[in-house]
DOZA-9329 format. One record per residue: x, y, z of N, C-alpha, C in turn; residue in three letters. Coordinates in pm, whole numbers, plus 50000, padded with zeros to 5 digits. Each point is the difference from the previous one (the first is absolute). Layout:
# residues N
XYZXYZXYZALA...
***
This chain:
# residues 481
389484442627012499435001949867498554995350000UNK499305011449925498274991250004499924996049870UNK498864995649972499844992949827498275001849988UNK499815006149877498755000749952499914994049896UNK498614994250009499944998549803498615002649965UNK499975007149932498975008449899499724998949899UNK499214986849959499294998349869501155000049898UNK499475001349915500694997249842500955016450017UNK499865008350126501175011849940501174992050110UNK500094987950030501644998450053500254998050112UNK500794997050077500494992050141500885013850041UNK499425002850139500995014550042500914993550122UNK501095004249991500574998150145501085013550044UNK498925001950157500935012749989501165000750177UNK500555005749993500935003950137500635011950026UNK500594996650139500655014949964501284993750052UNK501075009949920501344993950058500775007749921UNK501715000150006500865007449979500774997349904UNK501035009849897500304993149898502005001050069UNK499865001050146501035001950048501365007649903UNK499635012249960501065009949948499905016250082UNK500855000050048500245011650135500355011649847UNK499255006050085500145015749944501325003650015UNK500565006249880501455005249948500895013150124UNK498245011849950500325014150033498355003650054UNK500185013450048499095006750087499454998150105UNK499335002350068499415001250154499644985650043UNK499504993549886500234987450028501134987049977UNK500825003649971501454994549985499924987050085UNK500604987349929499824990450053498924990850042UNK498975006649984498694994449987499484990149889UNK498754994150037499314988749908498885007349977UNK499324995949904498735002349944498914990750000UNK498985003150057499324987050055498414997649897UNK499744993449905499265000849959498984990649968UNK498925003449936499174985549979500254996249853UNK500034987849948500134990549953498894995349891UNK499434997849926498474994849929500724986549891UNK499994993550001500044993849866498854993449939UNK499854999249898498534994049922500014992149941UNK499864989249966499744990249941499214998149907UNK500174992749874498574998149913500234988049898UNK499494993450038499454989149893499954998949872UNK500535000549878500045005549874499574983649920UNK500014989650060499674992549943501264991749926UNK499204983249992501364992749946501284998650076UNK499845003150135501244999350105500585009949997UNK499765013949951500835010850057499015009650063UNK500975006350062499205009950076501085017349986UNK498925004450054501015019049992500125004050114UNK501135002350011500585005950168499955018949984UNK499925007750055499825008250008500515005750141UNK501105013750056500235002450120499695014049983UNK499505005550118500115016750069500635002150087UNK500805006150088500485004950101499055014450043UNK499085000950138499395009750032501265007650121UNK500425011049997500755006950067499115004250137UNK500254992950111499365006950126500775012850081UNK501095005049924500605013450056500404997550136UNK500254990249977500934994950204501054994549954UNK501215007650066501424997449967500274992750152UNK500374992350046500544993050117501404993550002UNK500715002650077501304994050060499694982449919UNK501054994149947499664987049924500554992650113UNK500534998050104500194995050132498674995850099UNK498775010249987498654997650063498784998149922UNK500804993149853498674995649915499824982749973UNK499454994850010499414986450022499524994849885UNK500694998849853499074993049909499024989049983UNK500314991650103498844986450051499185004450044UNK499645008050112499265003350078499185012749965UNK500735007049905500015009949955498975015650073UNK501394996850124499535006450075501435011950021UNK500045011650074500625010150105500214991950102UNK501375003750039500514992150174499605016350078UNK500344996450150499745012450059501255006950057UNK500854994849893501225012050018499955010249876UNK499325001049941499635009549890499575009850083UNK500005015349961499895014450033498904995949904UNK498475005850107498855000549965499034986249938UNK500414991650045500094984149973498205001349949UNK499305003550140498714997949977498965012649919UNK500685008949955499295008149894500614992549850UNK501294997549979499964992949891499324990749969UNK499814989950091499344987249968499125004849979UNK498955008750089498675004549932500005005749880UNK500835005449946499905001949909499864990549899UNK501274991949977500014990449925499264991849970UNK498974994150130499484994150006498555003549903UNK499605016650049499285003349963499555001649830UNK501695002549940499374995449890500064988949927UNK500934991250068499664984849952498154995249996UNK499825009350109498094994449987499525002549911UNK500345012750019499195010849833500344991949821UNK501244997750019500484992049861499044987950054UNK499744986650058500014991950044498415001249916UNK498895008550123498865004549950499574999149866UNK500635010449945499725004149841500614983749893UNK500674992950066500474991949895498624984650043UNK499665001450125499054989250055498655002849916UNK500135017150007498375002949912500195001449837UNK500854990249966500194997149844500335017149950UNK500445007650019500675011849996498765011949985UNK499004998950031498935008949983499845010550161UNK500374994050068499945009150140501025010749968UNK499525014950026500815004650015500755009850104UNK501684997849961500605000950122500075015850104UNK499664994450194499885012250026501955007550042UNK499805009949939501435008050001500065013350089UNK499285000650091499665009750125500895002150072UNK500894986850018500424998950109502234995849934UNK499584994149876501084995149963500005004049826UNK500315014749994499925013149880501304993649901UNK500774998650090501585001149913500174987449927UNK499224988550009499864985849921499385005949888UNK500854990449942499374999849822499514984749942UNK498334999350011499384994249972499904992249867UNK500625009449876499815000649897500184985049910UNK501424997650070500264988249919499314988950053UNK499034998650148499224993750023498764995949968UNK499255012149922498904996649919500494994049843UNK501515005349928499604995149889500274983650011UNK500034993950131499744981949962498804993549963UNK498795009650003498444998749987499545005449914UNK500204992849901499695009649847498534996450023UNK499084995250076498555005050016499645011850023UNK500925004650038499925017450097499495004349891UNK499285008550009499385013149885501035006649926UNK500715005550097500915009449946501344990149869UNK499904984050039501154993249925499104992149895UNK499085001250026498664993049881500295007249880UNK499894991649888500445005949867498315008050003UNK500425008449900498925006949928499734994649886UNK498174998049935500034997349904500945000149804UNK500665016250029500785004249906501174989050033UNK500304998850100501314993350046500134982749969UNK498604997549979499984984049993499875001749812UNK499305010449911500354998349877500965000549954UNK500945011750072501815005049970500484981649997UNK499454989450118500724990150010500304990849876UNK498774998849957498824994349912500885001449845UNK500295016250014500035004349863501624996149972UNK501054996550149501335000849999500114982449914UNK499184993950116499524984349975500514998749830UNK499015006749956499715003049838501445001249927UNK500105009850051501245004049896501244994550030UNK500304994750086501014989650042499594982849939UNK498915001049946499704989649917499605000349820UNK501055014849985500055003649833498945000049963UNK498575004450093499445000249894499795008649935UNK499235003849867500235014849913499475009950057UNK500945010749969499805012450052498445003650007UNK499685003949871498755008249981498884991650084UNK500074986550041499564993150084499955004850176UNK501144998449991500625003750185499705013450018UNK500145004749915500075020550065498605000150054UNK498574993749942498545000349995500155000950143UNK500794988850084499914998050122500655015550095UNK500765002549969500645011450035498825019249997UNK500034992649843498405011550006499024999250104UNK499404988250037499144998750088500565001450114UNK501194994350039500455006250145500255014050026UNK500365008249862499515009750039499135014250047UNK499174990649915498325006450035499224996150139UNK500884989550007498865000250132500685004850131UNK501685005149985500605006550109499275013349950UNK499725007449897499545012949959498485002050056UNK499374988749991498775000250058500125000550144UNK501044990850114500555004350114500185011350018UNK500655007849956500825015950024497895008749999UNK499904998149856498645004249985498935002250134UNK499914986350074499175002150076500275001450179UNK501844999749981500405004750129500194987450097UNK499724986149953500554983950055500174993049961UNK500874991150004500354982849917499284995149982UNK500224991249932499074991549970501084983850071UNK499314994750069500284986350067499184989549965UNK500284987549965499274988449923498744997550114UNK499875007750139498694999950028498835007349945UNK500765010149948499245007549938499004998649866UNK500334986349912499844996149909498644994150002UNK498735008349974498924997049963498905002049893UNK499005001350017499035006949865500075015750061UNK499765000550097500155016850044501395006549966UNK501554996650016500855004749892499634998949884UNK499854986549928500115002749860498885010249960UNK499135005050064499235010949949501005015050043UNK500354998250083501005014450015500875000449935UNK500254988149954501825004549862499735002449889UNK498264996049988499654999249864499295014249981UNK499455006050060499625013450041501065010749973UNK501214992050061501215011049993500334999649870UNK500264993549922500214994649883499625008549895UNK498634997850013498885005649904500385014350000UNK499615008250135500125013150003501365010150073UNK500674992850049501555006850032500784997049970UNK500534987949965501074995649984500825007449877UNK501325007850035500495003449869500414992349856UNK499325007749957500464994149859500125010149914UNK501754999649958499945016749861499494995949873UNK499654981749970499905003249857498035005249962UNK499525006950136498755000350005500205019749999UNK499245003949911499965012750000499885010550123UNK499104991250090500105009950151500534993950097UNK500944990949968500794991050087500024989450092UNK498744995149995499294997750135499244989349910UNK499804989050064499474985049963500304987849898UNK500094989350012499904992049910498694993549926UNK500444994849875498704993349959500024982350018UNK498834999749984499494985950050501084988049986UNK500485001649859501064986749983501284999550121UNK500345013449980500885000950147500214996450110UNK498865005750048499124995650102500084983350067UNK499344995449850499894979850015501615001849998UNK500554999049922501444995450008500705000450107UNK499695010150093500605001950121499474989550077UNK498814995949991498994995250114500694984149933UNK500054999749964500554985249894501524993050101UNK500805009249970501374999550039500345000350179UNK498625005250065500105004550148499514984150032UNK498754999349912499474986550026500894986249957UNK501065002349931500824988150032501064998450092UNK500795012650031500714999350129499544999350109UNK498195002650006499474995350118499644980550051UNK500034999349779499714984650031501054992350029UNK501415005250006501304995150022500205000350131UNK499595009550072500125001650163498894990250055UNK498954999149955498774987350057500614987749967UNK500564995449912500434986949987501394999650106UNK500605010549971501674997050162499345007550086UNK499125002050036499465007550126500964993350115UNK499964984350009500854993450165500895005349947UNK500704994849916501795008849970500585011850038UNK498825008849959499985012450034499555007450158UNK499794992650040499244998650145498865015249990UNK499285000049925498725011850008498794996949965UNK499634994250151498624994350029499105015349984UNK500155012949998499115009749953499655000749867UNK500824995049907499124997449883498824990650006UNK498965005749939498724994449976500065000149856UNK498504988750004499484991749844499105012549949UNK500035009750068498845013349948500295006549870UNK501015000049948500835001049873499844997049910UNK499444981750040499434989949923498815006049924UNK498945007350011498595003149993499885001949869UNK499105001149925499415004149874500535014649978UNK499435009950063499625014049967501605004150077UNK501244994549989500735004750074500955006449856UNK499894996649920500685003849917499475013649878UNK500135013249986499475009349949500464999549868UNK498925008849910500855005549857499484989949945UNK500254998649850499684997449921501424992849873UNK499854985249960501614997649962499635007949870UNK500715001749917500575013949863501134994549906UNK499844996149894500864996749893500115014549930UNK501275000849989500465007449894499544998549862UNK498785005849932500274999749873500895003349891UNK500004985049904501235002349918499995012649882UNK501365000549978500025015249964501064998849867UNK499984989749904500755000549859500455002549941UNK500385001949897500565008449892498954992849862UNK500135008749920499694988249845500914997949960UNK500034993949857501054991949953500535014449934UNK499335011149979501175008149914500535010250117UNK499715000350070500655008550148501064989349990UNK500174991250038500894988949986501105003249962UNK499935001549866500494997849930500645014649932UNK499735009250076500155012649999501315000250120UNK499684995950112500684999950091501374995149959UNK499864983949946500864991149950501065015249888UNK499565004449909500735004949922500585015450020UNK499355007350102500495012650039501294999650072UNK501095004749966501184998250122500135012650054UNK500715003650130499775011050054501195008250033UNK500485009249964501565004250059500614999050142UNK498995004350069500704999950150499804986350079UNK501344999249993500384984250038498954993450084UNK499155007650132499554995050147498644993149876UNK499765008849901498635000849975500014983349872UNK500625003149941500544990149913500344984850068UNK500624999850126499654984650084499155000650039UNK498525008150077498935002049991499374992549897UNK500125003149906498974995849851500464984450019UNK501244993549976500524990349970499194988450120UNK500045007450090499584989150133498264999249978UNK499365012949966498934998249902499214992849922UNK501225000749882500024992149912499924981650009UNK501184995850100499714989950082499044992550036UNK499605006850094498824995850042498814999949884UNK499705009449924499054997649885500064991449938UNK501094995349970500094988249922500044986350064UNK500785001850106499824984950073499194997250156UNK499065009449999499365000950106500704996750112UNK500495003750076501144999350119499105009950085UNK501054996850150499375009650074501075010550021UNK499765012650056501075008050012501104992750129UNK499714991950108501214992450076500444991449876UNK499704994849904501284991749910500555004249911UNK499365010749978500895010249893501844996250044UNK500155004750041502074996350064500224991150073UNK499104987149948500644987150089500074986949898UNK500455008249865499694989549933501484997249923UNK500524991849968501284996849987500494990449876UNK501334997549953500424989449871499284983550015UNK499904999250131499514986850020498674997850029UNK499305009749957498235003450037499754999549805UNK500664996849896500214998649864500304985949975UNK498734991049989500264985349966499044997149860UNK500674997649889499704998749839499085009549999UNK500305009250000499365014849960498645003350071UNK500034994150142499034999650073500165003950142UNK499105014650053501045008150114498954990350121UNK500814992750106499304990350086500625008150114UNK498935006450129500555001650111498504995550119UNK500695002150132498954999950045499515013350080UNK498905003250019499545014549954500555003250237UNK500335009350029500625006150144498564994250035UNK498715016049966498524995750105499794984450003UNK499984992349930499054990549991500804982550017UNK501325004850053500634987349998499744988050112UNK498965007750053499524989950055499144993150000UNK499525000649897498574992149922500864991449896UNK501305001350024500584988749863499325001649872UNK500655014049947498835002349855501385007349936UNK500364995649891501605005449929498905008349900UNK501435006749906499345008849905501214992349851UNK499284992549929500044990049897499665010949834UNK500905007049971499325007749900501355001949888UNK499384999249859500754998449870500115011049965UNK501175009549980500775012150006499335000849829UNK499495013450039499245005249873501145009549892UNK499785005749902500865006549970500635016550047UNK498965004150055500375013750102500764997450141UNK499524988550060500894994750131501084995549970UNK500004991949905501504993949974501175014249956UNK499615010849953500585009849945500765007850101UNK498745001250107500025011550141501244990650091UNK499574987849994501044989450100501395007349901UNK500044990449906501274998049909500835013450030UNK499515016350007500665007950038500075000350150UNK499544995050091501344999550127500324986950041UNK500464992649855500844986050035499344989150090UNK498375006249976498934990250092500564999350151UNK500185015550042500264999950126499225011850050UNK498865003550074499315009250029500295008650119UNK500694994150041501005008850103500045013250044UNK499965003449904500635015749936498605007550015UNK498764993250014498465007850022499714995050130UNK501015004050092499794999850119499875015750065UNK498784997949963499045018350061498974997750076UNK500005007250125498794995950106498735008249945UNK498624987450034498635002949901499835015050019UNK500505006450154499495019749940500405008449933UNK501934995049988500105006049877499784994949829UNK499384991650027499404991049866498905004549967UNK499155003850079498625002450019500375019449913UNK500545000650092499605014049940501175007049864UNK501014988249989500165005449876499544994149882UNK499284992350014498564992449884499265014050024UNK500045009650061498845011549991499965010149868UNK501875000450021500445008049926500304996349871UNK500234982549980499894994449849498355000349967UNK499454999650030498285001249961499775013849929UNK500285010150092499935012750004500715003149866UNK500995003750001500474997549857500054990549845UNK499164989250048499744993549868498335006049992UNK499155004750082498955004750003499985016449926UNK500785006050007500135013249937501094994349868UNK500504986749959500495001949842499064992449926UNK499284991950056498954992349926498634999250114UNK499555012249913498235003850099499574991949928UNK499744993049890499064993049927500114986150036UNK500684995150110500314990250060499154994150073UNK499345011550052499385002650148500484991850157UNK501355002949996500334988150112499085009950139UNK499894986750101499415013550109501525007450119UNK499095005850074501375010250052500424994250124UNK499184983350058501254997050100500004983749966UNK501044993249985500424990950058501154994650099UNK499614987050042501194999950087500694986149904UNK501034993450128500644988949977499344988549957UNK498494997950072499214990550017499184998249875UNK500335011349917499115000549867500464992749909UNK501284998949976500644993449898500084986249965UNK499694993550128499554986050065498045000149904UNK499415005050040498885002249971500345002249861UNK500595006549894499765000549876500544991649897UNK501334992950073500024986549909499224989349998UNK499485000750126499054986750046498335003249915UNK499815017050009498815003149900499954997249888UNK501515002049918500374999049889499864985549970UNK500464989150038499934988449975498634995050000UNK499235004050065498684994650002498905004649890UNK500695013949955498825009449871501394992049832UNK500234992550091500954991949869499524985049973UNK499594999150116499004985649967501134987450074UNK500595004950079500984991350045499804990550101UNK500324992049972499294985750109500565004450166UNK498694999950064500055004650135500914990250113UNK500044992149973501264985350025501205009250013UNK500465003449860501365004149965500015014650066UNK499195005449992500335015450066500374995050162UNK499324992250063500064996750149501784996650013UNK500234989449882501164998050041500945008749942UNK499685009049915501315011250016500135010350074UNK498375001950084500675011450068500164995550197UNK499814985849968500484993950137498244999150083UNK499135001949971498675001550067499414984950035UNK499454994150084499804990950015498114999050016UNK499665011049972498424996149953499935009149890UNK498594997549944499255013049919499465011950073UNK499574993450128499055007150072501275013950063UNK501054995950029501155010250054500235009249836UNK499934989249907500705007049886498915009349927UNK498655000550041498985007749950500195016950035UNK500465001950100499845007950091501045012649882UNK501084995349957500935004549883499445005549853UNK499064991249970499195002849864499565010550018UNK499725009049878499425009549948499525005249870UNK499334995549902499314998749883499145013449948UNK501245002049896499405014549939498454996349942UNK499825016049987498225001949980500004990049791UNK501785007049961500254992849829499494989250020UNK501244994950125499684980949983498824994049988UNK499245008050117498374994049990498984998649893UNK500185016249987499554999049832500414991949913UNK501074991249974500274995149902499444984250043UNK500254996350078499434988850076498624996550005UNK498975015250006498684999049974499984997449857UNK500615004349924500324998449854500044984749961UNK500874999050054500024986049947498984988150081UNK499635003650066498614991750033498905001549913UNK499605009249952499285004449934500104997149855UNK501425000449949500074992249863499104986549991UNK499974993550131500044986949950498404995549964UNK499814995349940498255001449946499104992750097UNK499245010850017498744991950128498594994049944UNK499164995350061498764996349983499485012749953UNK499975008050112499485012849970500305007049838UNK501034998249919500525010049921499984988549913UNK498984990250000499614990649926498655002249965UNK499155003550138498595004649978499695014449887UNK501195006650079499405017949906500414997849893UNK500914987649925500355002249841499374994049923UNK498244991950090499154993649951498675007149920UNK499295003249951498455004649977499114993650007UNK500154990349990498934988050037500774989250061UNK499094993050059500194986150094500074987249945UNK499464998349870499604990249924501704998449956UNK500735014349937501664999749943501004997050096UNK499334996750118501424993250089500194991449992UNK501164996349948501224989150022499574988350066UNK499894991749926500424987650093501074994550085UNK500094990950056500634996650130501554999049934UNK500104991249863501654998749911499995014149958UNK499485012049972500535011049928500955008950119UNK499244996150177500995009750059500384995250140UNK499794988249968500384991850169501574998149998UNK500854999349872501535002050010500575013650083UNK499005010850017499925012050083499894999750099UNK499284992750065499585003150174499754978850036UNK500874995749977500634985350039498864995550164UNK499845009750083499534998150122498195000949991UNK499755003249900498645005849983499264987349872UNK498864997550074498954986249942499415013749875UNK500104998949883498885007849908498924993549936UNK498785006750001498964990549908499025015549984UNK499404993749859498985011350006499275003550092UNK498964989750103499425006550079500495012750111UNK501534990950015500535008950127500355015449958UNK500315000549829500175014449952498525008150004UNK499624991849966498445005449990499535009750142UNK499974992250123500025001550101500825009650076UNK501384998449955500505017750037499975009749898UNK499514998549890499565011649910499225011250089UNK499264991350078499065010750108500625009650067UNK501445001150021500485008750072500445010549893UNK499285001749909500475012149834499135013550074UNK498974991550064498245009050010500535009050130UNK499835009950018499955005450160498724999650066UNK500355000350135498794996650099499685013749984UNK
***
């Protein structure tokens, strides 16, 4: 037996010898099978290690009477003693070779056709051919993920990106391998991106836009930063810090602008019921969300014991890992919508595409019975979130309390939701404007001498020193330059 050991891929020890079982039937009847041996070893850390065996078939059947497992040699009462051994011997070298050159030599088969090599390279997952592919280390990444619950609409992102960049593979006719990972790819995926990459929801099929783009580059760039931190674990010293760079990341990041309802769309919605059943839990799950700003994942995860003194408390699927609950006092439309399914949401368990698009067809039809509505002609799931949270804010509602009912743990996340009709503003400029200024103190003057002293209007503007001179003095701004 010889013994190698090869770096962090494992301790080899190989031989050749017999598993002494004589052939049953055929030409070789009674015979042994003489083969080589590999076992591998590996270090896994903490006192264990991984054993691993191959058996390489050298196609020499010999009498088990003239085989020598110690010596592991042919006696010379064997028929053809010294072409077998050469043989055998010969490819004990060849295995021997390829396992000494850390499995990168490769093996010559000129002479010895009928060996099957195969299961000999896959002990060297350095080999090219057993090297994951970049797609293959996100597939890992993304399994990682979802074997650790986390939310869907989360995990799939990863899945999306793994599969754009096998599409960008196919695209340009080679893998992509974590050597490959530089500023010169990320300009070729981003290239591909821009101008080939399919996409149907694009009229000529072909490209994404910028937010896309980053998002992808976002998600590649953290499973790359997951492989740089276990790089030893992982044993793939071809990853490089080139990844790392400024300009490695393309596109442009892209918020969805929010997309509302007003309060009488609302409330339109709230009171229309619809005959056909699909369309009618449609509205209701709708409705839902309008009122208690939810996201479409908690729509059907909300339950009798998510109802504590008339207050629906859960913690929201995306975000449970920021430890941020959703703390909110059941209004009179939520408490109504709950109360009819026994505060069990269960029952609006519909995946977001068919949600998505039968909100097309409740729009569509409240849009042709009330045109004077003006609702617009698309929303999705994500809107309804956005219009209670709009709604509360063109209500004057303390930005504290909106955070904690709809589970948000900044303003700055919860801004992104707002959307403030052109009414609201106007009325808001309105009421700024009620309130009496310096200015609308000056134009109701004719002379300078009839202004007010400091007790006739300093109960008005509390922050502001008055005296005649100082009126006097901005009187000057009556005159134009």
């Amino acid at each position: 037996m010889q013994k190698i050991s090869i770096d962090q891929q494992g301790t080899y020890n190989a031989r050749i010898f017999s598993q002494n079982r004589p052939r049953k039937q055929g030409t070789d009847k009674g015979k042994i099978r003489i083969e080589i041996e590999i076992l591998k070893y590996q270090y896994l850390g903490t006192g264990k290690n991984q054993r691993e065996r191959i058996l390489i078939d050298t196609m020499q059947w010999v009498d088990p009477q003239h085989w020598n497992n110690k010596s592991e040699k042919l006696s010379k009462k064997e028929e053809n003693f010294v072409v077998k051994n050469n043989k055998i011997n010969r490819t004990f070298a060849q295995v021997f070779g390829f396992i000494s050159s850390k499995g990168q030599q490769e093996i010559d088969q000129t002479e010895i056709e009928e060996v099957d090599f195969n299961k000999l390279r896959a002990l060297f997952p350095s080999r090219r051919e057993n090297r994951k592919t970049f797609a293959d280390w996100i597939e890992l990444y993304y399994n990682d993920k979802k074997d650790a619950r986390r939310p869907y609409g989360t995990v799939k992102e990863f899945k999306t990106a793994m599969n754009r960049v096998k599409a960008f593979d196919k695209f340009r006719g080679k893998v992509t391998r974590l050597e490959h990972i530089n500023l010169l790819w990320s300009k070729e995926i981003n290239k591909w991106m821009i101008n080939d990459a399919d996409n149907p929801k694009r009229k000529d099929g072909k490209g994404y836009g910028e937010g896309t783009i980053h998002k992808t580059y976002v998600i590649i760039k953290e499973v790359l930063n997951d492989l740089w931190k276990n790089r030893e674990d992982y044993n793939i010293p071809e990853l490089t810090d080139k990844y790392q760079a400024k300009d490695f990341i393309k596109g442009k990041r892209s918020r969805n602008k929010p997309n509302a309802m007003t309060f009488e769309q609302r409330e339109i919605l709230y009171r229309q019921p619809f005959k056909t059943p699909y369309l009618e839990k449609c509205r209701k799950m709708m409705c839902l969300q309008a009122f208690t700003g939810i996201r479409w994942a908690d729509i059907k995860r909300i339950r009798p014991e998510n109802i504590v003194d008339d207050f629906l408390i859960f913690t929201p699927q995306k975000t449970a890992h920021h430890n941020v609950e959703v703390v909110q006092p059941l209004n009179k439309e939520s408490r109504a919508l709950l109360i009819e399914v026994d505060f069990n949401t269960s029952v609006y368990d519909t995946s977001n595409q068919k949600y998505n698009d039968y909100i097309l067809i409740v729009i569509e039809k409240l849009r042709e019975k009330f045109p004077d509505a003006k609702f617009r002609e698309k929303y999705t799931s994500h809107n309804f979130r956005d219009t209670f949270i709009s709604l509360a804010v063109q209500k004057g509602v303390n930005f504290k309390s909106i955070l904690i009912w709809v589970g948000q743990s900044s303003f700055a996340v919860m801004d992104r939701y707002i959307e403030l009709t052109n009414d609201f503003n106007r009325l808001e400029m309105n009421r700024l404007e009620s309130k009496r200024t310096i200015h609308d103190i000056m134009e109701s003057k004719n002379d300078t001498e009839d202004i007010p002293g400091v007790e006739d209007v300093s109960h008005l503007f509390p922050d502001i020193e008055f005296s005649e001179e100082k009126m006097k003095e901005m009187n000057k701004f009556k005159d134009p330059i």
